[in-house]
C-alpha positions in Angstrom: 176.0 5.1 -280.6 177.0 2.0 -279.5 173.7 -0.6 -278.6 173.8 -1.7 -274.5 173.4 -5.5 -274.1 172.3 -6.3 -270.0 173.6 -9.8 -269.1 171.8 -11.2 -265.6 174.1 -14.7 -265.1 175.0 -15.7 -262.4 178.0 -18.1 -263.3 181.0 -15.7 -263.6 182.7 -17.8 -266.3 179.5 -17.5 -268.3 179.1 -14.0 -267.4 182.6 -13.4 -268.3 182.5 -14.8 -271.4 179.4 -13.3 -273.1 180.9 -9.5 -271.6 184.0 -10.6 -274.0 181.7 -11.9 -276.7 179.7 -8.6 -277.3 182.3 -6.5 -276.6 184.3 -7.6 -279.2 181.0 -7.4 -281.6 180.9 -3.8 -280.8 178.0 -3.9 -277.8 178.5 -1.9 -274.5 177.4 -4.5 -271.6 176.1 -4.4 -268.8 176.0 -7.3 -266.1 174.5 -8.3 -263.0 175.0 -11.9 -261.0 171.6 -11.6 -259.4 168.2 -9.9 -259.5 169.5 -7.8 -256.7 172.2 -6.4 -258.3 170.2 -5.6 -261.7 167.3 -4.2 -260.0 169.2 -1.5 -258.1 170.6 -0.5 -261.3 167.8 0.2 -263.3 165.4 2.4 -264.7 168.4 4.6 -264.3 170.7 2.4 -266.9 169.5 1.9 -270.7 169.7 -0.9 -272.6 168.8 -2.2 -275.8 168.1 -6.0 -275.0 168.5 -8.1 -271.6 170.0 -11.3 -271.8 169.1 -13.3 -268.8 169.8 -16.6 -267.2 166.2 -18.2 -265.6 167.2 -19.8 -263.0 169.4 -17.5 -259.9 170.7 -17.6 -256.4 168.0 -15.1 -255.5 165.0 -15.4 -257.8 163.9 -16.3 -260.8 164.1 -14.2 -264.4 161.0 -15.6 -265.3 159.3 -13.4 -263.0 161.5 -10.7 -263.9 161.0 -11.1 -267.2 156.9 -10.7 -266.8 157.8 -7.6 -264.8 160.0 -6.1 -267.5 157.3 -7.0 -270.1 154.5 -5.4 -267.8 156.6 -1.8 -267.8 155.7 0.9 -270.0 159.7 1.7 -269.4 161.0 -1.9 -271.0 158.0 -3.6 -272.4 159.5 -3.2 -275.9 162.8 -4.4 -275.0 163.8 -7.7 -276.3 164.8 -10.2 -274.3 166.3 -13.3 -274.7 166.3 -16.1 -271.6 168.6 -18.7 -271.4 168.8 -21.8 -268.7 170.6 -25.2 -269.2 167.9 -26.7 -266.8 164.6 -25.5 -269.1 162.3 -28.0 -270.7 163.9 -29.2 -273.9 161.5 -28.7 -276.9 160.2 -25.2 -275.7 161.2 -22.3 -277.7 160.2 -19.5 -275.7 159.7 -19.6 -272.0 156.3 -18.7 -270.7 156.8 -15.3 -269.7 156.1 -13.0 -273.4 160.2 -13.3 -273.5 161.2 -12.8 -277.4 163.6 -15.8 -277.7 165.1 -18.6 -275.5 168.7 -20.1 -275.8 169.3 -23.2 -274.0 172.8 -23.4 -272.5 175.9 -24.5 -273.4 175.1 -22.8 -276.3 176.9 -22.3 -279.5 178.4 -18.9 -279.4 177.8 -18.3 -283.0 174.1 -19.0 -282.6 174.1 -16.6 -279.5 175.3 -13.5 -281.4 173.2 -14.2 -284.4 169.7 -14.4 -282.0 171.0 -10.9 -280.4 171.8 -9.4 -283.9 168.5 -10.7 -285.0 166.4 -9.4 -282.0 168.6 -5.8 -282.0 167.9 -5.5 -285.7 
């Protein structure tokens, strides 16, 4: 079965791109442009990691990201955050997220911190 990667971004181009990008690696996605969106969609949908972009037109993902890590239901979930605004030299943003990738980023890099956190 194939593994479900959730994209939160609310720049289509972006969104569209990384929906391309791990569908042509083999990933089913699923993607949201705002909290909104995502949150009426789950816990019904699965996934297997949630890619989100911190900061969006209706919230932020850090706080979502706290919330998914405080769920019995997603707590094991990886998740990898991404912003282009995010303090440069921090790794991992402040909310128990398992990776950070600060945008534009290389797409090569992108897959291979998914692959790695999907193992």
């Amino acid at each position: 079965m194939k593994k479900i990667i959730t994209i939160l971004e609310d720049d289509r181009d972006i969104r569209e791109i990384c929906i391309m990008l791990f569908s042509e690696e083999g990933y089913n996605v699923h993607s949201f442009e705002n909290i909104a969106s995502l949150s009426k969609a789950y816990p019904k949908d699965e996934t297997d990691l949630f890619l989100l972009d911190i900061q969006l037109p209706d919230g932020n993902a850090l706080d979502l990201c706290k919330i998914l890590k405080a769920s019995p239901i997603y707590q094991s979930i990886p998740i990898l955050m991404m912003s282009a605004n995010f303090k440069k030299g921090i790794s991992v943003p402040p909310c128990q997220a398992d990776g950070f990738i600060e945008k534009p980023f290389d797409i090569n890099k992108l897959l291979d911190r998914v692959a790695m956190l999907m193992h």
